[in-house]
N, C-alpha and C positions, 0 to 999 in steps of 0.2 A: 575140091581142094579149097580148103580156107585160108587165106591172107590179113591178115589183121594188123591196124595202124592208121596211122598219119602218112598223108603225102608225102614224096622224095621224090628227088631228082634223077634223071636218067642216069645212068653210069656214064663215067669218062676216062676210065681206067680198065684196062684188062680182070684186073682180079676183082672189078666189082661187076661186074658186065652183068651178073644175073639180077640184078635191082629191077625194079618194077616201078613206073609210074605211080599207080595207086593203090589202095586195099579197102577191103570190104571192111565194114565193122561184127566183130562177133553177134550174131542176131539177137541172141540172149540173156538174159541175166541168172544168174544160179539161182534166185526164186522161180521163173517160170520156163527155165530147162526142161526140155525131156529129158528126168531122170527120174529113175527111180528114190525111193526114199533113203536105203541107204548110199547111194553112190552120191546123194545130192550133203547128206551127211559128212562123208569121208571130203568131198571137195571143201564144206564149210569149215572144217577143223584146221584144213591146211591155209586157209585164207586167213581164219581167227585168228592162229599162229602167228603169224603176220604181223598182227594189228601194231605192237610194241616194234619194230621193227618200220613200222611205215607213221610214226608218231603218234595212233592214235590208239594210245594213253588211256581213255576214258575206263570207268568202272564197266563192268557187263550189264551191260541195261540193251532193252529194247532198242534204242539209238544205234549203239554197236553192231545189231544183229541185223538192222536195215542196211547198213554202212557194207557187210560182207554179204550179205543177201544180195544189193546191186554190182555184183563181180558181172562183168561179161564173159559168157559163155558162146562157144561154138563146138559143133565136132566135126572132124576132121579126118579124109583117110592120109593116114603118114605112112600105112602099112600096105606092103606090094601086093598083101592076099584081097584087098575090099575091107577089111573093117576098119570104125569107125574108134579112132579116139578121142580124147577131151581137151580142149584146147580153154583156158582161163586167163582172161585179161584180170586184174587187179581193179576194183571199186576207185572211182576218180579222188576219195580222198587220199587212197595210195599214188596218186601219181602226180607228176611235177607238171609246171607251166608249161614245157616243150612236148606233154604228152609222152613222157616218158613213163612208165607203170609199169610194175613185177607183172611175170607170164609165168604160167605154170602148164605144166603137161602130161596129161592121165593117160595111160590104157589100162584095159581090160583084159585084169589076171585073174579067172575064175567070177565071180559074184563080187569080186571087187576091184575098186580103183588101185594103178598104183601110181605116182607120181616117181615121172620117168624126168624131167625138167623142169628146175626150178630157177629163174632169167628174168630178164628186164631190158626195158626199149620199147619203143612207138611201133615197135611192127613185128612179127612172127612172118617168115618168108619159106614157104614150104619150096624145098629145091629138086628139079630134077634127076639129081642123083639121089645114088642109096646103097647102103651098107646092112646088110646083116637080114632082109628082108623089109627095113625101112626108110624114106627119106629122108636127106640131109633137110636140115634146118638152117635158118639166122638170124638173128635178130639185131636190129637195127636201134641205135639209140643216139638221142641227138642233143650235143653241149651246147649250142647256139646255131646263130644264123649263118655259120661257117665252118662247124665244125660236127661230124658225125662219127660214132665208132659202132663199128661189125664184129658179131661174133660168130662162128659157123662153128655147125654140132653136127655129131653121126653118130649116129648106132651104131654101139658096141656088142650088143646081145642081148643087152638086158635092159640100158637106158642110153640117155644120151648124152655124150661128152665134149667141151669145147677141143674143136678142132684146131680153130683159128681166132685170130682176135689184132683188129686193125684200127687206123684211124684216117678219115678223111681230113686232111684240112684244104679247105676251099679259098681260093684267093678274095680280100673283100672287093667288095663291088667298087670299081672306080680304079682300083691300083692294079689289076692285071684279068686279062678273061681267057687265063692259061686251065690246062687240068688240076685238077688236086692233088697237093702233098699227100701219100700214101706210110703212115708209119704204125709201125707194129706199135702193140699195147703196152703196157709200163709194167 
């Protein structure tokens, strides 16, 4: 099981209890993935995509191709039978100062990729639970040094859908060392 992200803090709330200490880093980059040609292909298309979407604007030149070439790569079982799917951090120039960066997520339908989730946040949280033969998910994404919002995802059958969607806000340091304000998303 792969976890992916930036450090967070324990939980201190019931509904966030399943938070994690730390995360691994995706091992890989989608240049030296184990993938095959085309599936290394179909993931590059979905990241190029991307690019006008995460500012980078540039003509298509070799610049560009290195830029979605360094996505971090990991696979991952999400699925209750053993196999393995594809789990995609976003290249650092897609992602913000707080290590916030788009997340994408493949499995394997026939000889091809299909991308089952497409998200953003400092971490991909694979959860003990599971719907439909796969694990829930969540992703973690952080506004500042007090403030963090959670999205939880579950297999429907075919992909995965926001379940849920919150926000920590954390008291600052000095004015109160209570739990966090807990509010749904906007």
């Amino acid at each position: 099981m792969l976890l992916a992200g930036a450090g967070m803090a324990l939980a201190q709330h019931p509904r966030d209890s399943w938070k994690l200490k730390t995360f691994a880093a995706a091992p890989y980059s989608l240049a030296t993935a184990p993938l095959t040609n085309s599936e290394r292909a179909q993931i590059y298309r979905v990241v190029d995509d991307a690019t006008d979407r995460y500012s980078l604007r540039e003509t298509r030149s070799n610049k560009q191709r290195e830029v979605v070439m360094s996505s971090q790569l990991g696979l991952i079982m999400l699925a209750l039978d053993g196999s393995e799917q594809v789990f995609v951090r976003g290249p650092n120039a897609f992602c913000g100062h707080s290590g916030n960066c788009p997340i994408w997520v493949f499995v394997h339908d026939g000889a091809l990729l299909r991308l089952v989730l497409e998200t953003g946040g400092n971490g991909l949280i694979v959860r003990p639970t599971s719907a439909h033969g796969f694990r829930d998910l969540a992703t973690a994404w952080t506004f500042g040094a007090f403030e963090e919002q959670y999205r939880d995802f579950r297999w429907d059958g075919s992909a995965y859908k926001q379940t849920d969607c919150y926000s920590t806000e954390y008291p600052a340091a000095g004015n109160s060392s209570g739990p966090p304000s807990i509010v749904g998303c906007q």
